[in-house]
C-alpha positions, 0 to 999 in steps of 0.5 A: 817981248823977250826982254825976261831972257836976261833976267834969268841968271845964267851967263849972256854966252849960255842964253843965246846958245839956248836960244839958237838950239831951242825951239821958238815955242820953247824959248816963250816958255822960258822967257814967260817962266824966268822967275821959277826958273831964277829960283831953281838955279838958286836951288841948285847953287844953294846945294853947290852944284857949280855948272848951271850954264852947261846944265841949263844949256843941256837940261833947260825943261828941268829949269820949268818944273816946280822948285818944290819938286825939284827940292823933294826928288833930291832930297831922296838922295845924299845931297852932297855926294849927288852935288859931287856927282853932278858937277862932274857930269850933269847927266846924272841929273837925269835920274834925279828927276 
């Protein structure tokens, strides 16, 4: 039943971290969502942003929204002085979205 948490690109050690953090409910919605989540990761590498497993670990609902929406409330920003920003504390992600 759960056999699409692996697909999702992120590392083995941040997935079972997800899983005993977050509630069971949440984790369903995971799994049953791993393509937009795969596609938002790839998102945020194409922009350089380097610490997904701690973002995804910490952020993991932001991994569940639309990539357009994603894209289009980072593009109201400098992206490569947001990456920059990001990658030294994903908390800033926050106000991004």
């Amino acid at each position: 039943m759960m056999e699409n948490l692996e697909k999702i690109n992120v590392s083995i050690d941040c997935m079972s971290r997800v899983c005993e953090l977050v509630n069971p409910d949440v984790i369903i919605s995971i799994n049953d969502n791993y393509e937009i989540i795969n596609k938002n990761i790839e998102l945020l590498r194409s922009y350089g942003i380097e610490n997904i497993d701690e973002i995804f670990l910490n952020k993991h609902d932001m991994f569940l929204k639309e990539t357009e929406q994603i894209s289009k409330a980072f593009s109201n920003f400098n992206i490569p002085s947001l990456v920059k920003i990001i990658n030294e504390d994903y908390s800033v992600i926050d106000e991004v979205l």
